[in-house]
C-alpha positions in Angstrom: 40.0 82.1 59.1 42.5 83.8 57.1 46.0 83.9 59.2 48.4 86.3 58.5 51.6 85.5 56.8 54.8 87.8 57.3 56.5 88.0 54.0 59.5 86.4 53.7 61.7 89.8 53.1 60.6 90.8 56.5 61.7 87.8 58.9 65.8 87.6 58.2 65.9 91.3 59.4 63.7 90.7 62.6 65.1 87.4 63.5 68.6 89.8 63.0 67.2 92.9 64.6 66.3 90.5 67.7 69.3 88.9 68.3 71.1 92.2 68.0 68.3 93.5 70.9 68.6 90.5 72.8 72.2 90.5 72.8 72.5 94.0 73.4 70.3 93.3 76.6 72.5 90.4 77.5 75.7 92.6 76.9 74.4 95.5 79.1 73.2 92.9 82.0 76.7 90.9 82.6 78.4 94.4 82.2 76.2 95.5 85.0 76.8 92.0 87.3 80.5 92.5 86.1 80.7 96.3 87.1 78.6 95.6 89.9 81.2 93.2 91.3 84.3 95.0 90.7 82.9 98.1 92.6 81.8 95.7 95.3 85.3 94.3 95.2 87.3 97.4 95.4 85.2 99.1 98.1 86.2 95.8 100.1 89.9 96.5 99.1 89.2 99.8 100.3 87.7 99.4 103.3 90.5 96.3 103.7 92.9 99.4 103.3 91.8 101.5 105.9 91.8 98.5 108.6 94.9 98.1 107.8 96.1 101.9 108.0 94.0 102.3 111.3 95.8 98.6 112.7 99.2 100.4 111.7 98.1 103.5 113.6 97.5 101.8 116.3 100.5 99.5 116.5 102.5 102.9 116.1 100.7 104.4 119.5 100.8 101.3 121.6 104.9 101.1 120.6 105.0 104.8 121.0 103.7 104.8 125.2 105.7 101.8 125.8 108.7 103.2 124.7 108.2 106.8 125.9 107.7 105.1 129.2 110.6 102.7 129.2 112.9 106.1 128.7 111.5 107.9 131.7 111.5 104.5 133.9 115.1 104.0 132.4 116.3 108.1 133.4 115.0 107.6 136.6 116.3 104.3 137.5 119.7 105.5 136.2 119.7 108.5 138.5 119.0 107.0 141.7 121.7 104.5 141.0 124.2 106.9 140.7 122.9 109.0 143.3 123.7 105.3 145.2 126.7 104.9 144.3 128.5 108.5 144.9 127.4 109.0 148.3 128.3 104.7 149.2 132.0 105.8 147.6 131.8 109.4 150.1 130.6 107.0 152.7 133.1 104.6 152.4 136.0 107.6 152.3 136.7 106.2 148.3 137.8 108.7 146.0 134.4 110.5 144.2 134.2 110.7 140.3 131.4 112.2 138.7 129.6 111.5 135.6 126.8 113.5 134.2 123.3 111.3 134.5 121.9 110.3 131.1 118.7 111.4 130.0 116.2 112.0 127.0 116.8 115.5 125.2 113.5 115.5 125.1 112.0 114.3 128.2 109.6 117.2 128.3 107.7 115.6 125.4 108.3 112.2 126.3 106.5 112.9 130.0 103.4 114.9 128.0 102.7 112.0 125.6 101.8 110.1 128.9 99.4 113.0 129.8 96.1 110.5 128.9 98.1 107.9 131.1 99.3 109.6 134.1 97.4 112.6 136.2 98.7 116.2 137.0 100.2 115.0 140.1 102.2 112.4 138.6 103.5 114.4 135.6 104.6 116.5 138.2 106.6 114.4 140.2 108.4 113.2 137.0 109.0 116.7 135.8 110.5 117.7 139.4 113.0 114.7 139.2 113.8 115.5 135.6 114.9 119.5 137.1 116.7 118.1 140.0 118.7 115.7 137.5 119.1 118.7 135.4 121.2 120.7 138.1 123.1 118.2 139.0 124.2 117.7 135.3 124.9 120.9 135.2 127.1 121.2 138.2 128.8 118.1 137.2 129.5 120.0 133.6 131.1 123.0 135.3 133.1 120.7 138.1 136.4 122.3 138.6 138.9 119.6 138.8 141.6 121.6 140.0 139.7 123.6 143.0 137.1 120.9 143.3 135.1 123.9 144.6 131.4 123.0 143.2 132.5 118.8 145.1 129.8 119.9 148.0 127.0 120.9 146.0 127.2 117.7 143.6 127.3 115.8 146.6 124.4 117.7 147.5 122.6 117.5 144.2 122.9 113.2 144.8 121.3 113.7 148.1 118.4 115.5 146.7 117.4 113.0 144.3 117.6 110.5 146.6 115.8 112.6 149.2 113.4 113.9 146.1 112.2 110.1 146.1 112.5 108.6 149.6 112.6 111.9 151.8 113.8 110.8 155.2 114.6 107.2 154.4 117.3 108.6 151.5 120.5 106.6 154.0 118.3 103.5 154.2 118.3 103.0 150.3 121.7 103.2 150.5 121.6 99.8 151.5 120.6 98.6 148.5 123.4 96.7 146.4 123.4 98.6 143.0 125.6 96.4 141.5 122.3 93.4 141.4 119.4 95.7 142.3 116.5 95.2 139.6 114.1 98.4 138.9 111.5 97.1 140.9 113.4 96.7 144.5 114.0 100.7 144.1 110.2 101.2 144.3 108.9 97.8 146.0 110.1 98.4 149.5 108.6 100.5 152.4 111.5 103.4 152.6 110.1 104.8 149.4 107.9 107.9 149.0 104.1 107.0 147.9 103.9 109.4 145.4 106.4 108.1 143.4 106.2 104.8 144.7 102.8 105.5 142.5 104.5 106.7 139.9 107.6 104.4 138.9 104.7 101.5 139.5 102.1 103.1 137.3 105.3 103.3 134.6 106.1 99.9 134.9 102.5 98.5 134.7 102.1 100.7 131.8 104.6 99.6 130.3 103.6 95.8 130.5 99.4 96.4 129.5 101.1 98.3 126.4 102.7 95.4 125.2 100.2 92.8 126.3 98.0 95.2 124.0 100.7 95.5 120.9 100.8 92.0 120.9 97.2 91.5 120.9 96.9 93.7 118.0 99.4 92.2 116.1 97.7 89.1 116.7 94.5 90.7 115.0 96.2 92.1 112.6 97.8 89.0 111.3 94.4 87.2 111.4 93.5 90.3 109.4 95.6 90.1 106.6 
């Protein structure tokens, strides 16, 4: 049997041609397991990214009720305590100096970024307080020192807040010592009004589950990163 015998011109340039195939296969594969990786990588990074943007998000909204909240639960506390202490200081025949009642600019937007929080009835019982502290603020602006003549209608504008929140009990909460009363013994008693004995609790809860929830997330988040 005759076998056949590749010349010896012909087997340099197919042992070359080969490895130049055969590395040229081997080139393309680890560029495709190295490209392969690197995409796999950076949509993890992306995706990593995201999380990370959508964790942020959420920190920002949890932060953002909480604090909106603690504003309106702040205004409100601060009102009745004055309201307190101007009719104990007519009460007690001591001489009556009015100061305008601190609130948000912006309360308007404060009380509708609690509109997934709070119901129709409750926003409404915030916005009434929030006009009633508005007059008074205005009277007290335009008090006349000299004539005293708008002294009866701030000293009725005091008595409608505290009326606003505890209707005919408003003389029994002037019992309480504002000097050492904590935000929750103006709400936590039984001379209160239940709407917004509802209300100043729902803000106050609210603003404890917030940050029971920020925290948790932060706690995710850390684990996260």
């Amino acid at each position: 049997m005759l076998l056949f015998r590749m010349p010896d011109y012909l087997i340099t340039p197919l042992i070359s041609s080969g490895s130049i195939l055969l590395g040229s296969l081997l080139g393309a594969y680890f560029s495709w397991i190295i490209s392969k990786k690197t995409t796999i990588k950076n949509i993890k990074e992306q995706h990593r990214i995201m999380e990370i943007n959508w964790k942020n998000e959420e920190f920002y909204n949890y932060k953002k009720v909480c604090v909106y909240a603690n504003i309106i639960r702040l205004d409100i506390c601060t009102a009745i305590f004055q309201s307190i202490r101007a009719l104990k200081s007519l009460k007690n025949n001591e001489e009556l100096r009015f100061y305008p009642t601190p609130i948000n600019k912006n309360y308007s937007n404060l009380v509708a970024s609690l509109s997934d929080k709070c119901n129709l009835k409750e926003l409404s019982y915030i916005y009434q307080l929030y006009g009633l502290i508005e007059k008074l603020n205005f009277d007290i602006l335009n008090y006349n020192i000299v004539d005293r003549k708008n002294r009866n209608i701030i000293i009725s504008d005091y008595e409608a807040v505290l009326e606003k929140i505890y209707g005919d009990n408003r003389d029994k909460v002037l019992s309480i010592d504002d000097e050492t009363a904590t935000y929750q013994q103006l709400y936590l008693n039984n001379i209160i009004k239940t709407g917004y004995k509802d209300i100043l609790t729902k803000l106050d809860e609210l603003c404890a589950i917030e940050q029971k929830e920020l925290e948790d997330e932060k706690q995710l988040y850390n684990e996260w990163k």
